[in-house]
BATOR-116156 format. One record per residue (C-alpha): residue number from 1; x, z, y. Coordinates in Angstrom, 1 decimal. Each point is the difference from the previous one (the first is absolute). Layout:
REM residues N
REC rotor      X      Z      Y
REC   NUM      X      Z      Y
...
END
This chain:
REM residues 258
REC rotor      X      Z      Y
REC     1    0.0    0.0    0.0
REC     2    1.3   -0.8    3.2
REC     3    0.8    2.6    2.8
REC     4   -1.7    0.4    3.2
REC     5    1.0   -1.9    2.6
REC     6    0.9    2.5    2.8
REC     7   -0.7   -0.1    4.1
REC     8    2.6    1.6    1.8
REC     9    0.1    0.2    3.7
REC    10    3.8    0.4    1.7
REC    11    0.4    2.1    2.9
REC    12    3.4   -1.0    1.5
REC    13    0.9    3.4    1.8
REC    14    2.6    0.1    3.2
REC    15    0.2    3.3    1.6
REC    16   -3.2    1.3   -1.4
REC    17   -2.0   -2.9    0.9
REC    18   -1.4   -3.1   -2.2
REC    19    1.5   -3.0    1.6
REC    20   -0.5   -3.9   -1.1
REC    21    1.9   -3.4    0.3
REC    22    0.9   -3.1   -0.3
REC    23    3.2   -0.5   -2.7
REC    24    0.8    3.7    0.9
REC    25   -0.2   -1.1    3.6
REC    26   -2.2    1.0    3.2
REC    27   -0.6    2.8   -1.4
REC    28   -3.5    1.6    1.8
REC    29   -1.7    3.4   -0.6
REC    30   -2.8   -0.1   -2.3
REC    31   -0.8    3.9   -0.5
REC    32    0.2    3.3   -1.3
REC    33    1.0    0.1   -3.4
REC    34   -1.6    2.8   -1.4
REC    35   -3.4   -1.0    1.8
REC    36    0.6   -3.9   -1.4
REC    37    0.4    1.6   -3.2
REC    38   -2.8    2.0   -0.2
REC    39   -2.1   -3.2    1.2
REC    40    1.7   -1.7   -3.0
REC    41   -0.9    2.3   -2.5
REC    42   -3.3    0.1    1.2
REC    43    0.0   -3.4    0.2
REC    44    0.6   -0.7   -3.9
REC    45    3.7   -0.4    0.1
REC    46    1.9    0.4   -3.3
REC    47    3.3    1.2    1.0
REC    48    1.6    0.1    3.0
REC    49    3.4   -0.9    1.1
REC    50    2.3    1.7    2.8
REC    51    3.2   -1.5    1.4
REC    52    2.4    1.5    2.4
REC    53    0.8   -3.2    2.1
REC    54    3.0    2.3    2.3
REC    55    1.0    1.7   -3.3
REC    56    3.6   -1.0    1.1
REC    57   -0.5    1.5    3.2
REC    58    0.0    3.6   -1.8
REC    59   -3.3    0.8    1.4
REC    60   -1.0    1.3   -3.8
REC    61   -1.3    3.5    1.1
REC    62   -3.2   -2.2    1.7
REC    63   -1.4   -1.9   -3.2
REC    64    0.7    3.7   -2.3
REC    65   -2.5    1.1    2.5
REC    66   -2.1   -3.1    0.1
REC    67    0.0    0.1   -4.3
REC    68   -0.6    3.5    0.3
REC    69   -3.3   -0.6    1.8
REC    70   -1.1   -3.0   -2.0
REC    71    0.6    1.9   -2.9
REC    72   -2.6    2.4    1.3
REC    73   -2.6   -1.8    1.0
REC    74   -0.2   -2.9   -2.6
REC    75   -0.1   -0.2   -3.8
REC    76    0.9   -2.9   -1.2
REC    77    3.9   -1.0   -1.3
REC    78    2.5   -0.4    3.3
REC    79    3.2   -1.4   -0.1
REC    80    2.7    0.3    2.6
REC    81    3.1   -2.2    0.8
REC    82    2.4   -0.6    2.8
REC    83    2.7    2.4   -0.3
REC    84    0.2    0.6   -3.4
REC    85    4.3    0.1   -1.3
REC    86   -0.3    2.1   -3.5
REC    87   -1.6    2.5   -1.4
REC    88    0.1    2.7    2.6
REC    89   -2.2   -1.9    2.2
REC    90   -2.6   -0.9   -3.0
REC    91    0.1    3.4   -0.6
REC    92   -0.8    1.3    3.3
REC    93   -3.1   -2.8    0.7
REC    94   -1.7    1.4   -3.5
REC    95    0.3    2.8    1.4
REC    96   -2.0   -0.3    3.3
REC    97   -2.5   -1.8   -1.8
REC    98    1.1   -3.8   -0.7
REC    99   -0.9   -0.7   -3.7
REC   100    2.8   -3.5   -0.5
REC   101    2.8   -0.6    2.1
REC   102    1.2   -3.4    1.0
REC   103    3.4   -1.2    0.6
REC   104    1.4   -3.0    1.5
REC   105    3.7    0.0    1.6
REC   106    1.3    2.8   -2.1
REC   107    0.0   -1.8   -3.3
REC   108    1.0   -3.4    0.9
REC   109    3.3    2.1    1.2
REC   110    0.0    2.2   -2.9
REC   111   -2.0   -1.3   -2.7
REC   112    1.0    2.9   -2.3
REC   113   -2.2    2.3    2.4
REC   114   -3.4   -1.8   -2.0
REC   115    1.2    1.5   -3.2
REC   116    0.6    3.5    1.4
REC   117   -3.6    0.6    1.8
REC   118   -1.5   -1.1   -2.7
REC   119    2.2    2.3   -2.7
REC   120   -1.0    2.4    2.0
REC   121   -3.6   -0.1    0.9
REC   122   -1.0   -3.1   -2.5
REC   123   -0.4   -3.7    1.2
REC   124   -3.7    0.5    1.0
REC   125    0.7    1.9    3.2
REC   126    2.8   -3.3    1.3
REC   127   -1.0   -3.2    1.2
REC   128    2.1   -2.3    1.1
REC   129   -0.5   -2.1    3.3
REC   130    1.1   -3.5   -0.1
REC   131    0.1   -1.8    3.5
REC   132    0.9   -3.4   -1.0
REC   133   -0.3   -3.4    2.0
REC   134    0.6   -3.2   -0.9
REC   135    3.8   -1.2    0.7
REC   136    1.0   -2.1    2.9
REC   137    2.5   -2.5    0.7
REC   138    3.5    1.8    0.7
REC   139   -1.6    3.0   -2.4
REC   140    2.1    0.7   -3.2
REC   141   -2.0   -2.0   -2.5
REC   142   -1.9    1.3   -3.1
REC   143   -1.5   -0.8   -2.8
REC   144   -3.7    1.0    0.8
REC   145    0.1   -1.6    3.4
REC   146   -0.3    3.9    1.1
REC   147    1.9    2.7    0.9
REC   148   -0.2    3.6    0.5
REC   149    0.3    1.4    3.8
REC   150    0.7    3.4    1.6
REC   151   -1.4    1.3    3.4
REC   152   -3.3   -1.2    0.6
REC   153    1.2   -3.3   -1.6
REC   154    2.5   -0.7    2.8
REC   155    2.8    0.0   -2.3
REC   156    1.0   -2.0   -2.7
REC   157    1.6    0.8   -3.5
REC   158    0.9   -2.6   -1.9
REC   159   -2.0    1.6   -3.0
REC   160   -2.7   -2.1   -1.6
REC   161   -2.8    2.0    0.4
REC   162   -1.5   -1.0   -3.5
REC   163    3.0    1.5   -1.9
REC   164   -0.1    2.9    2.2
REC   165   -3.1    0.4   -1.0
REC   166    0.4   -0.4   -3.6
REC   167    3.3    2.5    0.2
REC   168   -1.8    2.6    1.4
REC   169   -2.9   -0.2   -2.5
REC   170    2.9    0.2   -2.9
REC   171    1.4    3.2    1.9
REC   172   -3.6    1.6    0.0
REC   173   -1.8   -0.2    2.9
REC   174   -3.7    0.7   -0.2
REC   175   -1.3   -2.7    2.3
REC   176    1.2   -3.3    2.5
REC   177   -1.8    0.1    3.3
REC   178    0.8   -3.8    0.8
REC   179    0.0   -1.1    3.8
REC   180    0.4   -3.2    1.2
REC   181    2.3    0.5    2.9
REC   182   -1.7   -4.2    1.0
REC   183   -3.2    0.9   -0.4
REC   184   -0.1    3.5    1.4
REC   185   -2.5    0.4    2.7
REC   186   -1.2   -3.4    0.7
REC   187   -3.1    0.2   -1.9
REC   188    0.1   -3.5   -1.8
REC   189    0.0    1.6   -3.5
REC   190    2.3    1.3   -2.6
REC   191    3.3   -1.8   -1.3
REC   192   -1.5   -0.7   -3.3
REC   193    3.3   -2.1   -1.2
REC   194    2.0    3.1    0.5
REC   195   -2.5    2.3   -2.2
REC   196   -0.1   -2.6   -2.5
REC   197    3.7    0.2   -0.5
REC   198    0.5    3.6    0.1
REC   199   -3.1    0.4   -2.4
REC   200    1.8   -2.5   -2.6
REC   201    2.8    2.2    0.3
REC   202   -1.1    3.8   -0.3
REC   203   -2.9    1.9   -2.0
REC   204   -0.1    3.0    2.2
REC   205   -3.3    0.0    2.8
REC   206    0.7   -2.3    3.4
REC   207   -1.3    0.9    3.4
REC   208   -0.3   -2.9    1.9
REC   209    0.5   -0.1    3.6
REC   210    0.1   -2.0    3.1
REC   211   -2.4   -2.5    1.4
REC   212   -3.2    1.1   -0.9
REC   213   -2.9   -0.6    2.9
REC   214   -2.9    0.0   -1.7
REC   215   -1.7    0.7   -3.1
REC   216    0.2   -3.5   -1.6
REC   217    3.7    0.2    0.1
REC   218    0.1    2.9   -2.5
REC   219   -1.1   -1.4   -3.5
REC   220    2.9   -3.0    0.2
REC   221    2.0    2.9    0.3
REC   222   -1.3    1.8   -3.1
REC   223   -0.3   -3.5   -1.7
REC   224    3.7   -0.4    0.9
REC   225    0.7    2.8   -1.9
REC   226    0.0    3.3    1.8
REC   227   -1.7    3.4   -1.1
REC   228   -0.9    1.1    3.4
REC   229   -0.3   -1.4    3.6
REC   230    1.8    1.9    2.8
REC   231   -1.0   -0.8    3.5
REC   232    0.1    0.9    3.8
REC   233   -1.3   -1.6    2.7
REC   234   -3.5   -1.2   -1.6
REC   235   -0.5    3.8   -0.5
REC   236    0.9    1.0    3.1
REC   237   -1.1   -2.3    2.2
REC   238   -3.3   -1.1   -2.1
REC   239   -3.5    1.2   -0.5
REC   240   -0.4    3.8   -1.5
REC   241   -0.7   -1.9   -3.0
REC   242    2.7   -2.4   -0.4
REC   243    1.1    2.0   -3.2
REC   244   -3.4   -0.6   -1.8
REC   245    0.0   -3.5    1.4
REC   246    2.8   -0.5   -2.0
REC   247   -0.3    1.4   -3.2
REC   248   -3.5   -2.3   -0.4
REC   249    2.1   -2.8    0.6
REC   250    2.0    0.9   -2.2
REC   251   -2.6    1.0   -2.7
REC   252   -2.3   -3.3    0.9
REC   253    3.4   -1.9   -1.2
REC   254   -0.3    1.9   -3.9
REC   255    2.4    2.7    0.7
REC   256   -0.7    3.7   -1.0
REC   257    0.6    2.2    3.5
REC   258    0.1    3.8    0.1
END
């Protein structure tokens, strides 16, 4: 029997406030997180995802807070990326209240750090997040046609982002939040050739993310391959029903939704 399909709005948190833009770009407030949140869970959201965009910035002791508050006001799964180095930091997060942690930067420097969180707390609480975008000319080539980036998507590896993806599910991680770093924002759909070729390559769940700007761009997405559909913008900046807008699209197109 097939799983679920899950919705899963993204708050994209900077200094305690949701922000949103384009490719990581212009970024412009969109809210409180804790109220967006509870609006979410109202709402009919599955999960919802948290991510530090100023992580970098060391401005960590702001999103504890904000995850603390979620944690209290919501009930449904939360994960929380942006930040995250080892296991310390995993540790800490579950411990204000996030119930998965998602790491980006930290394992494409160290990819040894996947198999340690989840030795220690099991893969089910990691999930990696994959920005990848399409190479470009002067871009070291690779075999998928995309590579993995690092902060925000602004720069480049030189990793194909497939077999990163397929490493990381041989180390253990529990889940791949995928983002296309090209379709991010604009609200023309989901990369669907880039789920199709992470799908073909790993058995653990996919997130898909990036793109989406209204309910009919979902189901490609699940069609393509992924177990749930992560979004931000079309939650935020759509009707107070966008979230069950898009799980009848999705279950008008013969896929099972929580």
């Amino acid at each position: 029997m097939a799983v679920a399909v899950r919705v899963i709005p993204c708050l994209d948190v900077d200094a305690g406030r949701v922000v949103k833009g384009v490719n990581f770009e212009g970024l412009r407030d969109a809210g409180d997180p804790v109220e967006l949140a509870h609006r979410y869970d109202n709402g009919g959201a599955d999960e919802l995802t948290f991510l530090d965009v100023t992580a970098s910035s060391g401005n960590r002791e702001t999103t504890f807070d904000v995850v603390r508050r979620t944690a209290e006001e919501v009930f449904i799964p939360l994960t929380v990326g942006g930040g995250v180095r080892g296991v310390a930091e995993v540790d800490k997060l579950l411990r204000f209240g996030a119930d998965k942690a998602s790491i980006n930067t930290a394992a494409v420097a160290r990819p040894g750090v996947i198999d340690e969180i989840t030795r220690h707390f099991g893969s089910q609480v990691l999930v990696l997040s994959v920005d990848a975008r399409r190479t470009r000319a002067g871009d070291v080539p690779t075999s998928s046609g995309f590579e993995v980036t690092t902060h925000g998507g602004r720069t480049g590896t030189g990793i194909d982002a497939i077999e990163w993806a397929k490493e990381a599910a041989d180390r253990g991680v529990g889940e791949i939040l995928l983002n296309s770093i090209d379709a991010d924002g604009t609200k023309d759909g989901f990369d669907l050739e880039l789920i199709k070729k992470v799908r073909a390559a790993v058995n653990i769940p996919i997130i898909a993310s990036g793109g989406a700007g209204e309910p009919a761009h979902f189901p490609p997405a699940v069609q393509a391959g992924a177990d749930a559909v992560l979004a931000a913008s079309v939650f935020h900046f759509g009707p107070d029903d966008m979230i069950a807008q898009v799980k009848a699209a999705i279950r008008a197109a013969g896929f099972e939704v929580r």
